[in-house]
Backbone as XML, in Angstrom:
<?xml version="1.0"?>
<chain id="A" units="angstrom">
  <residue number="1" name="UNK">
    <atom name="N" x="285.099" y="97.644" z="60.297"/>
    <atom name="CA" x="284.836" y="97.231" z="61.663"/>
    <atom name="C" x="285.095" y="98.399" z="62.613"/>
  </residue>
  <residue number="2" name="UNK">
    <atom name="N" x="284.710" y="98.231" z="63.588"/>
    <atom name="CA" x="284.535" y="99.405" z="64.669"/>
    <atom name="C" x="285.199" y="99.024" z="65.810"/>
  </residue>
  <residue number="3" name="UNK">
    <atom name="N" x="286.201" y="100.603" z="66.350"/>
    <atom name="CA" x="286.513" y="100.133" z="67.490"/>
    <atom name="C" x="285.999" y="99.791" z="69.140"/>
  </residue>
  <residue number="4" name="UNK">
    <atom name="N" x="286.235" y="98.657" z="69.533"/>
    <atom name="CA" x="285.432" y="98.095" z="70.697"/>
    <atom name="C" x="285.238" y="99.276" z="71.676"/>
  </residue>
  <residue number="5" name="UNK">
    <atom name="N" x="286.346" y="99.726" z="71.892"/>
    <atom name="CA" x="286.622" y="101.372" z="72.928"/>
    <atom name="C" x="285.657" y="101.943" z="72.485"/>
  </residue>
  <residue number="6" name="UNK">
    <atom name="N" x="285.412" y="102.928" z="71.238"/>
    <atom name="CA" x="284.402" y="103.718" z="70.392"/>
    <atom name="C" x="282.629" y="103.150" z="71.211"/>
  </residue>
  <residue number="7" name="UNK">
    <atom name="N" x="282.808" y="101.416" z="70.478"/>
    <atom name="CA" x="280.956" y="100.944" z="70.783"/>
    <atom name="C" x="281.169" y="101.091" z="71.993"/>
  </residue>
  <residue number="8" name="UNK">
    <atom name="N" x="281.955" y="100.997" z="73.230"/>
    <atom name="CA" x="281.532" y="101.009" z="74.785"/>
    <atom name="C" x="281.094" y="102.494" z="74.498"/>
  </residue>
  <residue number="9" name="UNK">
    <atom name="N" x="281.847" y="103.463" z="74.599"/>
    <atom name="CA" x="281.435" y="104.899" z="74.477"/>
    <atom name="C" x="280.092" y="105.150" z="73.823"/>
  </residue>
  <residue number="10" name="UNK">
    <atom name="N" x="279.828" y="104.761" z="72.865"/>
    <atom name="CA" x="278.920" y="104.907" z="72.058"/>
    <atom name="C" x="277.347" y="104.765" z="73.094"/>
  </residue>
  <residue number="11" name="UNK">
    <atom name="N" x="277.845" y="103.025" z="73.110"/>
    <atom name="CA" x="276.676" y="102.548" z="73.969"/>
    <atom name="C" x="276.399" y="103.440" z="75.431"/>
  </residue>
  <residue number="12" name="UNK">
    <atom name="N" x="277.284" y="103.701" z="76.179"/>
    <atom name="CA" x="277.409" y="104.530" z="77.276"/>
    <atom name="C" x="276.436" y="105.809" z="77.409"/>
  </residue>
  <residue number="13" name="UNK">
    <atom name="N" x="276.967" y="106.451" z="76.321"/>
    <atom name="CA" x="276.115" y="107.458" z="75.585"/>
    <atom name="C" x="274.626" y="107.147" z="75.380"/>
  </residue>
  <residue number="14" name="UNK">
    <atom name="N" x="274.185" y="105.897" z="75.083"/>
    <atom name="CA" x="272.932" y="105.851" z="74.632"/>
    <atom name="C" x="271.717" y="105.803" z="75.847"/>
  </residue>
  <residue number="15" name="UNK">
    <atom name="N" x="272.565" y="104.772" z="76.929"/>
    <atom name="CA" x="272.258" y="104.373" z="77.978"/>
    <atom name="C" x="271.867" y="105.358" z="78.938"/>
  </residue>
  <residue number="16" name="UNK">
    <atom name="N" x="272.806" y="106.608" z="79.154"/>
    <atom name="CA" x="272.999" y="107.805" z="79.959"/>
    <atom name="C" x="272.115" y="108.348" z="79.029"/>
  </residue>
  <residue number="17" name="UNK">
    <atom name="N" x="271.785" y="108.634" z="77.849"/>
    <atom name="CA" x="270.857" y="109.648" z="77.078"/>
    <atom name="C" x="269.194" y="109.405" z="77.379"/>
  </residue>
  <residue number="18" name="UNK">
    <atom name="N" x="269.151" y="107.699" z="77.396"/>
    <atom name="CA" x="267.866" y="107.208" z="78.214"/>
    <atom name="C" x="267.240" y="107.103" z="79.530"/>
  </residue>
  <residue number="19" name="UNK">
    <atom name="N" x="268.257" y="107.447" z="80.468"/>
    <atom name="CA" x="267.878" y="106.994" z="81.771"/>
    <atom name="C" x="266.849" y="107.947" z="82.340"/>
  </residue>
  <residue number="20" name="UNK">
    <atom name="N" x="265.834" y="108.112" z="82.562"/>
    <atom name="CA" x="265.935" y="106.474" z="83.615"/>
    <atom name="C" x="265.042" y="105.246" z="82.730"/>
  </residue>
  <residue number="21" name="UNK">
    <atom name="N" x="264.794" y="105.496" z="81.677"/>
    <atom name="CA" x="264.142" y="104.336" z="80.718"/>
    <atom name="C" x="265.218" y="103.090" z="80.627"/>
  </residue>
  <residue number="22" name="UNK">
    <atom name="N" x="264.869" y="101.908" z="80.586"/>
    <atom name="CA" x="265.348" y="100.790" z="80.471"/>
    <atom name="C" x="265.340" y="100.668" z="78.362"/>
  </residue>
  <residue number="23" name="UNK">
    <atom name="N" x="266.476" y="100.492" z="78.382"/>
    <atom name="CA" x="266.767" y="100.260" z="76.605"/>
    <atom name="C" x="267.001" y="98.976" z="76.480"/>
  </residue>
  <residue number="24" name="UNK">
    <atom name="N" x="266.498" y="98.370" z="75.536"/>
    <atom name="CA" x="266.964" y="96.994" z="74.976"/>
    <atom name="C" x="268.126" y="96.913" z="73.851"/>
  </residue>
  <residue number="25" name="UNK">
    <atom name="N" x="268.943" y="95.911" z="73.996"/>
    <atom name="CA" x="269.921" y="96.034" z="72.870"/>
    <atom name="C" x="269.346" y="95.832" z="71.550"/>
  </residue>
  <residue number="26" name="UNK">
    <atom name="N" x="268.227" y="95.197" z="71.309"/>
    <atom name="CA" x="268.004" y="96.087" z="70.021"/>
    <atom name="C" x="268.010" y="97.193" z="69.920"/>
  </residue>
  <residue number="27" name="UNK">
    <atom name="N" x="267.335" y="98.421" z="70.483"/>
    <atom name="CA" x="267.539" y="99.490" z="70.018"/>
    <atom name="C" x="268.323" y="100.236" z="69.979"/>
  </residue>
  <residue number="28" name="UNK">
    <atom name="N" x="269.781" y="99.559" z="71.242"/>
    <atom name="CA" x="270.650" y="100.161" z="71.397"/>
    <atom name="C" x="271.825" y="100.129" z="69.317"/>
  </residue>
  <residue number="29" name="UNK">
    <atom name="N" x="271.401" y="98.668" z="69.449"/>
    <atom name="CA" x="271.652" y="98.047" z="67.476"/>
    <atom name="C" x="270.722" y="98.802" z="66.613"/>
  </residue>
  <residue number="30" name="UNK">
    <atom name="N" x="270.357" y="99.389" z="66.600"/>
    <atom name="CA" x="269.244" y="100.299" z="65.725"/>
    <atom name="C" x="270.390" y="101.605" z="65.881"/>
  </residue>
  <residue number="31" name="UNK">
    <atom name="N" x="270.514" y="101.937" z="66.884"/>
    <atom name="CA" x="271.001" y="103.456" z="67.003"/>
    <atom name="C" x="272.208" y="103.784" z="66.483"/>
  </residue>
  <residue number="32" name="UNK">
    <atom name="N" x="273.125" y="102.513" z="66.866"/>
    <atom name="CA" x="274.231" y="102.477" z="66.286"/>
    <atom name="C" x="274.306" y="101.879" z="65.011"/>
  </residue>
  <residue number="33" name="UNK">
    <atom name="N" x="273.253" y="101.739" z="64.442"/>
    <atom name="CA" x="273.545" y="100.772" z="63.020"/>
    <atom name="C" x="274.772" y="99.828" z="62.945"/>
  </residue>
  <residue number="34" name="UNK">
    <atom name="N" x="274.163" y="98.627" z="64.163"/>
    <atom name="CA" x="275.335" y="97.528" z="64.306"/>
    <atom name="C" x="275.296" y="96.985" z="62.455"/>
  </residue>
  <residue number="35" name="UNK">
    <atom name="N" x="275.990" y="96.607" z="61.983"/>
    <atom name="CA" x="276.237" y="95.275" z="60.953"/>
    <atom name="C" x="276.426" y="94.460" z="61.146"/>
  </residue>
  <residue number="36" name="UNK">
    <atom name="N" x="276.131" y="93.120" z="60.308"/>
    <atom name="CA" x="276.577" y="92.269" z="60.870"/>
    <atom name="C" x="277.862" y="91.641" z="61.036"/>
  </residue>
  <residue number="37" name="UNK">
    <atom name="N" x="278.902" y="92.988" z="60.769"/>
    <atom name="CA" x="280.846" y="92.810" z="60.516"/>
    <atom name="C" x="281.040" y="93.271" z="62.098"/>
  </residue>
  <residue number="38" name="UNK">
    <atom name="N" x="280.357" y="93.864" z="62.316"/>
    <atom name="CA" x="280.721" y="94.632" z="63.655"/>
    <atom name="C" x="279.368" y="93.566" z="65.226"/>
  </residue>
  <residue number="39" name="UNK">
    <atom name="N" x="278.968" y="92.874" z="64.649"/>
    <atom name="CA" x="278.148" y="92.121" z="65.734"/>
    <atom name="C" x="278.937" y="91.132" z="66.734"/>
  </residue>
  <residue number="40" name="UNK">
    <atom name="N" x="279.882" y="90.995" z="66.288"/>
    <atom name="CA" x="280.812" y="89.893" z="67.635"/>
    <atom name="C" x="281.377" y="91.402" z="68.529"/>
  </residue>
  <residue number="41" name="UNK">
    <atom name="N" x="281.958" y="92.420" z="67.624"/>
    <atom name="CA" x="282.628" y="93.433" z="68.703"/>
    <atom name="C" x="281.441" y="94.397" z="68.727"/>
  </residue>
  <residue number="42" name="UNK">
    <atom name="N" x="280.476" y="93.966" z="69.076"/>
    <atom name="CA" x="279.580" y="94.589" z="69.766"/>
    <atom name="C" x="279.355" y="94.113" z="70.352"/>
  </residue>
  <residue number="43" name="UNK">
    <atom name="N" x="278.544" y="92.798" z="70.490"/>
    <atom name="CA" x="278.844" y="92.378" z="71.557"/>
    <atom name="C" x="279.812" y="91.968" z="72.746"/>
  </residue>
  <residue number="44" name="UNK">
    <atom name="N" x="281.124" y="92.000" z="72.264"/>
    <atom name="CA" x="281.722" y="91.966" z="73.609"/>
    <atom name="C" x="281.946" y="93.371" z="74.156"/>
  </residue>
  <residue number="45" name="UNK">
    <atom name="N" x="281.705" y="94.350" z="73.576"/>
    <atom name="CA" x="281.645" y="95.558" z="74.171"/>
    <atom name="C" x="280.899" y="95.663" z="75.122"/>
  </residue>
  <residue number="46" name="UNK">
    <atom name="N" x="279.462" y="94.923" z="74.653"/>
    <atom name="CA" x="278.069" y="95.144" z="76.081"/>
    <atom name="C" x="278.704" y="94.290" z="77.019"/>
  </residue>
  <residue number="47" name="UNK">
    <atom name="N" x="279.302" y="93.015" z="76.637"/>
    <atom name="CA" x="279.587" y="92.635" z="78.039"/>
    <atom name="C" x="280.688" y="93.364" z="78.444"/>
  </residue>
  <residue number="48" name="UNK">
    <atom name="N" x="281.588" y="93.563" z="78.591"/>
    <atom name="CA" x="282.583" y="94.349" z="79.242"/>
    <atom name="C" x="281.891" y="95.545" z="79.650"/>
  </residue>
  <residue number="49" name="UNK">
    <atom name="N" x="280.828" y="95.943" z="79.336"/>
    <atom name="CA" x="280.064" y="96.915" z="79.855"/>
    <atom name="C" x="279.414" y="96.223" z="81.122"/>
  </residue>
  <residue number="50" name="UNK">
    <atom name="N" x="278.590" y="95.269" z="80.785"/>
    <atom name="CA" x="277.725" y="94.693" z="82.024"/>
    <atom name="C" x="278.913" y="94.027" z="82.904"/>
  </residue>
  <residue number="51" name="UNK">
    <atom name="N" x="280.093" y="93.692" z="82.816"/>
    <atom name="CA" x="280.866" y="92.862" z="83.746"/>
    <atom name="C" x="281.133" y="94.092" z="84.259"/>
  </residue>
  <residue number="52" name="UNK">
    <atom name="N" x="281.548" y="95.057" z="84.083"/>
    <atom name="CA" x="281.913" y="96.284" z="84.786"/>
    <atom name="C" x="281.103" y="96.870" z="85.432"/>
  </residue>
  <residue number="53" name="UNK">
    <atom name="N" x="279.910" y="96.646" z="85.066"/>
    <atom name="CA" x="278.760" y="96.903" z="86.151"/>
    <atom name="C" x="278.083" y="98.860" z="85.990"/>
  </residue>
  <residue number="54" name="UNK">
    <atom name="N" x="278.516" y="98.783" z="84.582"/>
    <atom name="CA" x="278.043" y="100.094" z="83.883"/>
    <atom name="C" x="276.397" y="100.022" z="83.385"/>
  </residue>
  <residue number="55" name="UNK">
    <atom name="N" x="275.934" y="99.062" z="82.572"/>
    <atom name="CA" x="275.064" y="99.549" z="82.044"/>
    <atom name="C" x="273.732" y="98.302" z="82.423"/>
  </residue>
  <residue number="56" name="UNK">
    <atom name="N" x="274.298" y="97.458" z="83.705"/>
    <atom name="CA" x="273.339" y="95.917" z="84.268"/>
    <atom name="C" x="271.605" y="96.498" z="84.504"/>
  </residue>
  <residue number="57" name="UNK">
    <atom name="N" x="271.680" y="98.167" z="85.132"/>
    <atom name="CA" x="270.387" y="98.221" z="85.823"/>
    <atom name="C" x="270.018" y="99.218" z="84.462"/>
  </residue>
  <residue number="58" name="UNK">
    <atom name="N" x="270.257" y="99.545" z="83.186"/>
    <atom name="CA" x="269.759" y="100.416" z="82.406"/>
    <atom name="C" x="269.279" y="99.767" z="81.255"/>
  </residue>
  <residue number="59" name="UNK">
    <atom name="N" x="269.501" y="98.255" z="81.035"/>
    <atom name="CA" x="269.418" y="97.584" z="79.876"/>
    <atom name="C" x="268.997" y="96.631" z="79.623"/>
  </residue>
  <residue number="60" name="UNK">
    <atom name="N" x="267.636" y="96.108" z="78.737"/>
    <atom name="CA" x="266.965" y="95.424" z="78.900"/>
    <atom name="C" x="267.805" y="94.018" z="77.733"/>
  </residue>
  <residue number="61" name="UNK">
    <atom name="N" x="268.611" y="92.608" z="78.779"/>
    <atom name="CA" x="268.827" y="92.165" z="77.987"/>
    <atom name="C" x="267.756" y="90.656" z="77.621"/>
  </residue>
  <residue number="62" name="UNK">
    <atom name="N" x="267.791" y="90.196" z="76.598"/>
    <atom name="CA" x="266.891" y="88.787" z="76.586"/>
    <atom name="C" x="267.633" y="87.712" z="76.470"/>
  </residue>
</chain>
């Protein structure tokens, strides 16, 4: 499993590497080769990302 700190960074990284393109969390899960051991702390990573108001206007969620 992966640390939650690490996927915010990670994701951060991916987000800032795209801009000004809008990324969807799939591909953001492609890049990072989520599993499915690491899919609950990935996702609460994106949200603590979007509640923080880091990655709301860069990321396409569905």
């Amino acid at each position: 499993m992966r640390n939650k700190e690490k996927l915010k960074t990670k994701i951060l990284e991916i987000v800032e590497d795209n801009k000004p393109e809008i990324v969807s969390v799939d591909e953001i899960k492609k890049a990072l080769n989520v599993k499915e051991a690491d899919s609950q702390e990935f996702q609460q990573a994106l949200t603590e990302l979007e509640n923080e108001g880091k990655i709301r206007m860069h990321i396409a969620i569905p």
